[in-house]
N, C-alpha and C positions, 0 to 999 in steps of 0.2 A: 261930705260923703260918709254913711256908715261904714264904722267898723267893720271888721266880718264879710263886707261883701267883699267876694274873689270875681275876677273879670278872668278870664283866657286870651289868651295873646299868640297866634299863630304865625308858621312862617315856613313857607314853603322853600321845597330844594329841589334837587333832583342831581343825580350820578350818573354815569353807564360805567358798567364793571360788569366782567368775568366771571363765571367761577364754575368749578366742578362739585359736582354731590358727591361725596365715596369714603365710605369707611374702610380706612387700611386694615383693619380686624377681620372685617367680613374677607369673602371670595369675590372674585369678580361676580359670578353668578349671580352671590346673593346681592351684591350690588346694583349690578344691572334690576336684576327682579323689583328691588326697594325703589329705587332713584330713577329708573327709567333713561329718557334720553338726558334727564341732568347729570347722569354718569358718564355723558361723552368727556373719552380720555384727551380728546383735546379741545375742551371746557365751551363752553356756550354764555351770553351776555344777555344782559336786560339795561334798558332804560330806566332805572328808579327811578319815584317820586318821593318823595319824602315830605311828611309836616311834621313839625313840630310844634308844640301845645303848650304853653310857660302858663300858670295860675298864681296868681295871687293879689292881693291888696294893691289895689290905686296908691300911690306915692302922694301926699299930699300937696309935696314941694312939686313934684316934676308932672304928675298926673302921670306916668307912668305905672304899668306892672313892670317892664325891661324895658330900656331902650331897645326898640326894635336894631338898631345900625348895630348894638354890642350883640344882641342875638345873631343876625344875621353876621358877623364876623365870626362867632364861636363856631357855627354852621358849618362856615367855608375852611377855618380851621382844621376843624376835626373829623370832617366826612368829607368833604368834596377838596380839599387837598389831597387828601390819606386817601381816598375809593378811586374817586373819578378816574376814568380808560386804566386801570389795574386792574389785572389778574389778582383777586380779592387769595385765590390759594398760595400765589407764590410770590405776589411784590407783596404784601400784607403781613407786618406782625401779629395781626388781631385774630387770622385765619392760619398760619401756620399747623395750628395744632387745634384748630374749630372747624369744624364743618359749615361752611357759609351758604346755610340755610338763612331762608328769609326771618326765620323767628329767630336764631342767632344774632344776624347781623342788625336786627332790632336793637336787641338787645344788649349788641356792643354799642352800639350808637347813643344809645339812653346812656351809660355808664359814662359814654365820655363827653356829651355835653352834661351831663348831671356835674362832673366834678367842676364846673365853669360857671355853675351857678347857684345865685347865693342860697342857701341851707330855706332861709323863708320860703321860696320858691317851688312849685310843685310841677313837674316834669312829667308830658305823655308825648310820646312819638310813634307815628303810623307808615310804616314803610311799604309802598304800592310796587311790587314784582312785577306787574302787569297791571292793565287796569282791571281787572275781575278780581286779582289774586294779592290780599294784601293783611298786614300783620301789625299788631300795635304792642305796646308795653309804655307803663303797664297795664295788664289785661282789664 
């Protein structure tokens, strides 16, 4: 196999979790105005989907990019232990002080499978809010 050639390696998830839109700066008003019904004060849920995208070099010894089994465990680890049926505002230390918006919680999710894997390795995750409505990093 060439050098230089990257292959991608995916691997699907999925969560259901809670959460409220609302910036405590704002007013309710302007809250409500911005966020809409994602500002119901007793939070609203989505079914995610989630993939995740691992790039790089075929292993010569194993013919892997990742063993899929160590990916999928990092997955179940760090998002679907940590999300899954949580109220992402209140059982969540990731949201305490973030607005768990869908481009947020992307982007927490990159952060913490990234530190799980190795430095060679090139990281994109796309997180589906819905099936029409959905968010990737990086962009």
């Amino acid at each position: 196999m060439d050098k230089d050639m990257k292959v991608s390696v995916f691997r699907k998830a999925h969560f259901n979790a809670a959460h409220r839109l609302h910036n405590p700066k704002w007013s309710d008003e302007k809250n409500k105005a911005i966020f809409g019904l994602c500002n119901n004060p007793n939070y609203h849920g989505h079914n995610y989907e989630l993939e995740v995208k691992v790039i790089g070099e075929i292993d010569p010894e194993t013919g892997y990019v990742i063993d899929i089994k160590v990916l999928k465990d990092i997955i179940k680890e760090e998002v679907e232990d940590r999300f899954d049926h949580k109220n992402l505002n209140l059982d969540t230390e990731d949201f305490k002080n973030l607005n768990p918006t869908a481009e947020n919680i992307v982007v927490v999710i990159w952060k913490r499978i990234r530190t799980r894997l190795p430095a060679h390795l090139d990281l994109a995750v796309r997180l589906y809010e819905t099936p029409r409505n959905f968010v990737e990093f990086p962009a």
